[in-house]
One Martini backbone bead per residue (centre of mass of N, CA, C, O) as a GRO file, in nm:
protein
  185
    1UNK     BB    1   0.059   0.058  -0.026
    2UNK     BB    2   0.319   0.250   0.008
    3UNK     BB    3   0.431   0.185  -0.260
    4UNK     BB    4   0.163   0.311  -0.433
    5UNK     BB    5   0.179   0.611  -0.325
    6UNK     BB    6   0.464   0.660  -0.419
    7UNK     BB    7   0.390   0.629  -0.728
    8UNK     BB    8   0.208   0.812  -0.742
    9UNK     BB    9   0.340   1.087  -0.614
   10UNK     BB   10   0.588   1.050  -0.852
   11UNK     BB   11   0.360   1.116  -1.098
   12UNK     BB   12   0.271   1.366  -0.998
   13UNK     BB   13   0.539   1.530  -0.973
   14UNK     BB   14   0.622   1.515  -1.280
   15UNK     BB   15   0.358   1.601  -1.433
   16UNK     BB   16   0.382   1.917  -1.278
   17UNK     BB   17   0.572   1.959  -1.499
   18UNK     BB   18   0.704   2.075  -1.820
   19UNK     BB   19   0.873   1.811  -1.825
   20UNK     BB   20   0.818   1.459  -1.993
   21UNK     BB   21   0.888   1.193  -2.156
   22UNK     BB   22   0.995   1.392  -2.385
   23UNK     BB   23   0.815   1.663  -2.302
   24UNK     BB   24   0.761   1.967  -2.368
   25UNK     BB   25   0.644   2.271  -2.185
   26UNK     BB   26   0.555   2.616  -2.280
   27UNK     BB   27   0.460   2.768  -2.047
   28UNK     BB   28   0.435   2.659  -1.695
   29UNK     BB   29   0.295   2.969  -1.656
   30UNK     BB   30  -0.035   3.178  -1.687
   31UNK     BB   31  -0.092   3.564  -1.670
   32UNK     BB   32  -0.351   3.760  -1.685
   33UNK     BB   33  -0.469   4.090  -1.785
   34UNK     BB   34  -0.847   4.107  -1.842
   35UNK     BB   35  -1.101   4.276  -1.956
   36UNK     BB   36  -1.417   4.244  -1.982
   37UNK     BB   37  -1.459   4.123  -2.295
   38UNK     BB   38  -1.146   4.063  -2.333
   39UNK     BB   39  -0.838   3.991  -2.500
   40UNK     BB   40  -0.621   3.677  -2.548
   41UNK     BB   41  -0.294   3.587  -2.621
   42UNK     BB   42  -0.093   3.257  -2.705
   43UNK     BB   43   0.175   3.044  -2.686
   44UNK     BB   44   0.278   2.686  -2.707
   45UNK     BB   45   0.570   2.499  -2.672
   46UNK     BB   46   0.658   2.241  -2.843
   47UNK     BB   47   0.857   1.937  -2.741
   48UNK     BB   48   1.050   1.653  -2.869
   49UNK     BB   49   1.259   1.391  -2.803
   50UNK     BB   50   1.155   1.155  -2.952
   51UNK     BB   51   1.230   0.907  -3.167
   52UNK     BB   52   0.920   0.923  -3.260
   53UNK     BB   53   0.617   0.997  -3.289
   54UNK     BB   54   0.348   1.216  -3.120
   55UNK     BB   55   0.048   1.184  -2.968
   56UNK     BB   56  -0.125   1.481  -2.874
   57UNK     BB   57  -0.333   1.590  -2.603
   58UNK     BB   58  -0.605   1.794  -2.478
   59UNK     BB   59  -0.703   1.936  -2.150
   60UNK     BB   60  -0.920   2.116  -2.003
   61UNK     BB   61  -0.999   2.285  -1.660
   62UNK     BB   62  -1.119   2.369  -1.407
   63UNK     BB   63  -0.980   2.483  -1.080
   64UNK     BB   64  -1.118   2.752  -0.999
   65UNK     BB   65  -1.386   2.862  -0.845
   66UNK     BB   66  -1.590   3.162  -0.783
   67UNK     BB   67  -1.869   3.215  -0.683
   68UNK     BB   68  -1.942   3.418  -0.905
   69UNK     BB   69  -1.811   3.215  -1.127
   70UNK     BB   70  -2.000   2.971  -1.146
   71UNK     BB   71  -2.119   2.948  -1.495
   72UNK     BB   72  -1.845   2.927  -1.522
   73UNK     BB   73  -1.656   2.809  -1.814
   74UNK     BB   74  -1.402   2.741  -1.944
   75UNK     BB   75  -1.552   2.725  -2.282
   76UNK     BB   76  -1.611   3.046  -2.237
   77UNK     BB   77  -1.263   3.153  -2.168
   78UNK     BB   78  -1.129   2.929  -2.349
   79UNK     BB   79  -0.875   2.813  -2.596
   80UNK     BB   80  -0.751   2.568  -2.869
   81UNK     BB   81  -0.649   2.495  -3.194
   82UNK     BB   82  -0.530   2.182  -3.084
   83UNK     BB   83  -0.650   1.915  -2.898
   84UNK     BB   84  -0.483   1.760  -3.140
   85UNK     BB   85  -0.150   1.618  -3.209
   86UNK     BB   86   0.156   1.561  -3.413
   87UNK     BB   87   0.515   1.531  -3.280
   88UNK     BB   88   0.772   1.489  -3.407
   89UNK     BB   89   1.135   1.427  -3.380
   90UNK     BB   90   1.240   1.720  -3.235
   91UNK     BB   91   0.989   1.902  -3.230
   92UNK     BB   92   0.885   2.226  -3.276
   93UNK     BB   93   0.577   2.396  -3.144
   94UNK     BB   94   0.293   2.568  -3.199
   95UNK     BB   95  -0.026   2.662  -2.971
   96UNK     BB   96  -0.248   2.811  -2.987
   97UNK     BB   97  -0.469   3.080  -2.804
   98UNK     BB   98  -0.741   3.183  -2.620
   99UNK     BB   99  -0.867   3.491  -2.447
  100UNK     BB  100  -1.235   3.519  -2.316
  101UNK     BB  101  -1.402   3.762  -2.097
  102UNK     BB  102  -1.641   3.753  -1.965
  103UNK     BB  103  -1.868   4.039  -1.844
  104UNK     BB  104  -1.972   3.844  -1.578
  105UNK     BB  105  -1.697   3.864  -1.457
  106UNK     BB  106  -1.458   3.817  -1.157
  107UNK     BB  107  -1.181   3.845  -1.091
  108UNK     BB  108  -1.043   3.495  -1.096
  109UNK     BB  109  -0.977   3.299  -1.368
  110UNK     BB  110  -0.901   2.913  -1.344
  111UNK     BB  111  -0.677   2.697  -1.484
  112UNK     BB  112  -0.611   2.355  -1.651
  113UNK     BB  113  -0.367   2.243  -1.896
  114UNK     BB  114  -0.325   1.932  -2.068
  115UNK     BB  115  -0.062   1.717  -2.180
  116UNK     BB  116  -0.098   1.421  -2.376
  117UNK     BB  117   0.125   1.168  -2.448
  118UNK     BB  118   0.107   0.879  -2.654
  119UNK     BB  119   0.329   0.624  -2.566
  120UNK     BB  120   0.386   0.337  -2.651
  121UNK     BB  121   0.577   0.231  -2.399
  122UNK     BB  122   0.314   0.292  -2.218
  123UNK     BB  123   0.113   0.120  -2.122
  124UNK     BB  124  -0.155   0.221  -1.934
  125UNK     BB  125   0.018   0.493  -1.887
  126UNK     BB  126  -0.084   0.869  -1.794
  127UNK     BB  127   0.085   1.102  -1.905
  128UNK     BB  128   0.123   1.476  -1.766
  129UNK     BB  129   0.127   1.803  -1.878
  130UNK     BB  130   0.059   2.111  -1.633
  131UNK     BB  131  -0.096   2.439  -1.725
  132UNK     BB  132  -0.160   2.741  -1.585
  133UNK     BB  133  -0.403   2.949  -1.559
  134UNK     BB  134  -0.435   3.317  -1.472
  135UNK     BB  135  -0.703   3.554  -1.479
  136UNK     BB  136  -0.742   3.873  -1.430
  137UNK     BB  137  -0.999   4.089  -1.391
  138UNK     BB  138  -1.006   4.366  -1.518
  139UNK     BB  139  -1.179   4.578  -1.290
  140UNK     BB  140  -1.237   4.367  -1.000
  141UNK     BB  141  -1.066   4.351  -0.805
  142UNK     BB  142  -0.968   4.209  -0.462
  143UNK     BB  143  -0.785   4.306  -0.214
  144UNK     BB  144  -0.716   4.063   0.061
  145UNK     BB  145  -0.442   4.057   0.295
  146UNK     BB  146  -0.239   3.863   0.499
  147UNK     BB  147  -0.041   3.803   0.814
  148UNK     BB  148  -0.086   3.567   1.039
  149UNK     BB  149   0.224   3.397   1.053
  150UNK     BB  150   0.535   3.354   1.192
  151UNK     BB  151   0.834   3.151   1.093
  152UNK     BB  152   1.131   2.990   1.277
  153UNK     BB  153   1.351   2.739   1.106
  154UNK     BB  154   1.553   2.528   1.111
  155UNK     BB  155   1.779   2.369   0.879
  156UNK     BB  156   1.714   2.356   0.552
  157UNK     BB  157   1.945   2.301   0.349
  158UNK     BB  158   2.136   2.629   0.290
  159UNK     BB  159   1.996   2.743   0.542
  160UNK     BB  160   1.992   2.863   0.824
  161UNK     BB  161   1.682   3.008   0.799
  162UNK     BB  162   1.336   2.944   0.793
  163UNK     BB  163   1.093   3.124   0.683
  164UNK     BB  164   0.763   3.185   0.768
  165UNK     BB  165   0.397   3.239   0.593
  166UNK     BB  166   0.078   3.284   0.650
  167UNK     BB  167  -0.122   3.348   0.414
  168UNK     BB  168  -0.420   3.559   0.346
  169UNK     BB  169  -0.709   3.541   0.124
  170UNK     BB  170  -1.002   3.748   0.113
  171UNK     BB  171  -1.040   3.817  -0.210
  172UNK     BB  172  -1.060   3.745  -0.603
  173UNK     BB  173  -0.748   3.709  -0.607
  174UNK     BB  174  -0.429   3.587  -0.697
  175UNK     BB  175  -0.161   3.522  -0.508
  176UNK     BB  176   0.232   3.567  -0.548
  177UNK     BB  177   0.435   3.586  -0.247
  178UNK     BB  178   0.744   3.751  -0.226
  179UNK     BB  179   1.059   3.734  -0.089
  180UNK     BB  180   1.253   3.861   0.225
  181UNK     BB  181   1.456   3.787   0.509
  182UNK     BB  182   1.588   3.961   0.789
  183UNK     BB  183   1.782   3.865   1.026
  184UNK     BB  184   1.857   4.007   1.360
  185UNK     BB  185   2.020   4.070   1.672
   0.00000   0.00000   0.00000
């Protein structure tokens, strides 16, 4: 059973790579600020190292959506040129996008796009790069957030003492947020 968990964990932990079994995928998270009404365009980069074709599969879905936005799915605000595709041995492909934002969107509209390259040495085994998309409905965000608690903690990998920060988001915007901390006597 724990054999099981952990090959389960290391399949998930692969797939949620950019590269991965011979196929790469750029850019491996997309963020856009589009007001409601409004259109955004971008390309996948599909590469390849498999050494025959290989038949790529896409499917988009819903991440996560905020109350406001319950009615709104993925295939109203997303699309993609070509749901598959057959990507030669060596080769780089773009595969163009479009985002248009329902204007009865507000705050951000959260997807996840997965590119399934059929690998015939797999039989069974359904592996997976996804890359998320997070759209901020530009002129509708609120942000709220805040520092719940402030933890500091002993060596771990390479640094003397590692911070950590609990942030909360009451807000209808995905935030991620960055810094550094510098500790003094």
């Amino acid at each position: 059973m724990l054999k099981n968990a952990f090959l389960t964990l290391f399949f998930l932990l692969c797939a949620s790579s950019a590269s991965f079994g011979g196929l790469s995928v750029f850019p491996q998270r997309i963020e856009k600020c589009i007001p409601p009404g409004g259109k955004g365009t971008g390309v996948y980069i599909i590469t390849s190292d498999y050494s025959e074709p290989i038949t790529v599969s896409v499917e988009a879905r819903h991440w996560f959506t905020l109350k406001e936005n319950k009615g709104i799915k993925i295939d109203d605000w997303y699309s993609i040129s070509k749901r598959e595709f057959v990507v030669g041995p060596g080769e780089r492909m773009s595969i163009p996008y479009e985002v248009v934002v329902p204007t009865s969107a507000v705050g951000t509209l959260v997807g996840m796009v997965s590119f399934i390259p059929r690998d015939p040495g797999m039989q069974g085994i359904s592996l997976l790069i996804s890359v998320s998309i997070y759209v901020t409905v530009d002129g509708t965000q609120r942000l709220s957030w805040g520092i719940e608690k402030l933890e500091i903690k002993e060596k771990r990998l390479d640094y003397d003492r590692d911070v950590y920060a609990h942030v909360t988001n009451d807000g209808n915007v995905h935030i991620r947020p960055t810094g550094t901390a510098k500790i003094t006597k």
